[in-house]
Each structure stands twice: as structure tokens, then as C-alpha cells.
N, C-alpha and C positions, 0 to 999 in steps of 0.2 A: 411798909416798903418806902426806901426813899424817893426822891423827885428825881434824884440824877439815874436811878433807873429808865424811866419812861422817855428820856431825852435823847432825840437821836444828834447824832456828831458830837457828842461827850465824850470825847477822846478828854479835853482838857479839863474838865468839871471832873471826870475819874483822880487826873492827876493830884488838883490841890484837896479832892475831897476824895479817898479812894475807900473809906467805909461809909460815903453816903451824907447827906445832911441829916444831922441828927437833933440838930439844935433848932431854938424857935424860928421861923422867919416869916415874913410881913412882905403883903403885896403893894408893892409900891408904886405899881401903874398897870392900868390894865385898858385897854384898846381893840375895838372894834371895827375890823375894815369887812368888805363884803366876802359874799359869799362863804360866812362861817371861819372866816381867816381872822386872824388875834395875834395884838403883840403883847407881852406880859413882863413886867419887872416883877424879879424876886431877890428880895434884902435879905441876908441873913448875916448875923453877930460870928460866928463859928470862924472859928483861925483856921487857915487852910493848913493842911498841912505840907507845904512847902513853901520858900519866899517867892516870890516876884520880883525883881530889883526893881520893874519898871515903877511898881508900886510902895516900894519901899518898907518900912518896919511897921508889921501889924502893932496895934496897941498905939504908935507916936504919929504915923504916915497915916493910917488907917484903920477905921473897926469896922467897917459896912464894906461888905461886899456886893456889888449888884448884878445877876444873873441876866441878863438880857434875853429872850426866847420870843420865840417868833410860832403861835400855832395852826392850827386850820381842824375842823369840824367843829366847831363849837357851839353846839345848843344845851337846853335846860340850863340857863343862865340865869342863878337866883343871887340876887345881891341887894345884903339889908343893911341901913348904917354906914355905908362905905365913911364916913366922915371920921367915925370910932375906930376905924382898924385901926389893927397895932401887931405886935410882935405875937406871934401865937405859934400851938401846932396844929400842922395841916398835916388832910390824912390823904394822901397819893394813892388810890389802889385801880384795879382794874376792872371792868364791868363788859364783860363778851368783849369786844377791839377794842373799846374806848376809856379814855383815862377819866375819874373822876375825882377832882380837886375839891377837896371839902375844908373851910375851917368853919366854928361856932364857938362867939363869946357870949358874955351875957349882954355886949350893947351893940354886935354886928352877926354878921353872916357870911359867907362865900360860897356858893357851892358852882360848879360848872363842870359838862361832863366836855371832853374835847376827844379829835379823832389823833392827833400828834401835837409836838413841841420839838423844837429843834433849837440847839443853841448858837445864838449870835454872836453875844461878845461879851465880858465883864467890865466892873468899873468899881472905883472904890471910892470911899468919903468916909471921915471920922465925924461921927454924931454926937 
């Protein structure tokens, strides 16, 4: 399943992405406020499929796009090697209400099961 499923207010994540992320992507920040609440960046390389003028020409203006997402229920929080992450694929699925976020390389880890995600804002940068 993708990520842009389990996201609520993805009116706009449907539009640039309307079959999903399908390509690698890499957590680029990840934050712990109380009460099981989480703010989370997610990077991924994938050309949307539409432009943005604000952001200009994928590939010369841009190749990183940054999902910004905002969550709340968040325990079983397993994180190895955060310093090694990188570009990988993450496995989105669901478990009874809750979402669990998995990726595993051979020099990190990720795993977190959360209760939602809702989408903030985007942002882009060429890497």
C-alpha cells in the first residue's frame, strides 16, 4: 500500500502523486512531542506528476520533494542506526486502526506503529 493512502487531508498528495508513492523514500526528520503526537518528514526522488510553478522545473529547480506530516498515537517506536538512513523502501500497512511504518537495511532500522498522519505542507530542494 502506499503512504499517501493512510494520510488524512491528501486532497494535494493525490494530485501530484495520484498512483501513490512508489518510489524509494527516506525519513528525513522525525520528532516527538507529548502525548504520542509526532512531526515527520518524508523525502522522496519521484516527479510528481504535475508542475508546480511555485517550485519550478523538476530535474533543474528541484529533485527532493519534502512531505511534511504531522501524527498522533505513536508507540512501539524502534529506531537503529538513525545516522545510516538513507533512501530505501518503506512498508505502509495496517494492523487492527493503526498504521505501521517499517523500513530495514543492512545498517539501520525504522519501525513505528502510529494511530494517524495528516498532511502539512511540501517543500522541495535539489540534492
Amino acid at each position: 500500500m502506499s503512504l499517501i493512502e493512510f494520510i488524512y487531508h491528501d486532497f494535494f498528495l493525490q494530485k501530484i502523486y495520484p498512483e501513490g508513492l512508489s518510489e524509494f523514500v527516506r525519513i528525513g526528520q522525525f520528532g516527538l512531542q507529548d502525548a504520542g503526537t509526532f512531526s515527520m518528514s518524508i523525502h522522496t526522488k519521484q516527479r510528481p506528476a504535475m508542475e508546480i510553478a511555485k517550485w519550478g522545473v523538476y530535474g533543474r529547480s528541484y529533485d527532493v520533494i519534502v512531505i511534511n506530516l504531522l501524527g498522533s498515537g505513536a508507540k512501539d517506536i524502534n529506531i537503529s542506526n538513525w545516522i545510516n538512513t538513507g533512501f530505501a523502501f518503506f512498508d505502509f500497512s495496517r494492523e487492527g486502526e493503526d498504521l505501521r511504518i517499517h523500513a530495514r537495511e543492512s545498517e539501520w532500522a525504522f519501525d513505528i506503529t502510529v494511530a494517524s498522519l495528516s498532511f502539512q505542507s511540501c517543500s522541495t530542494y535539489i540534492e
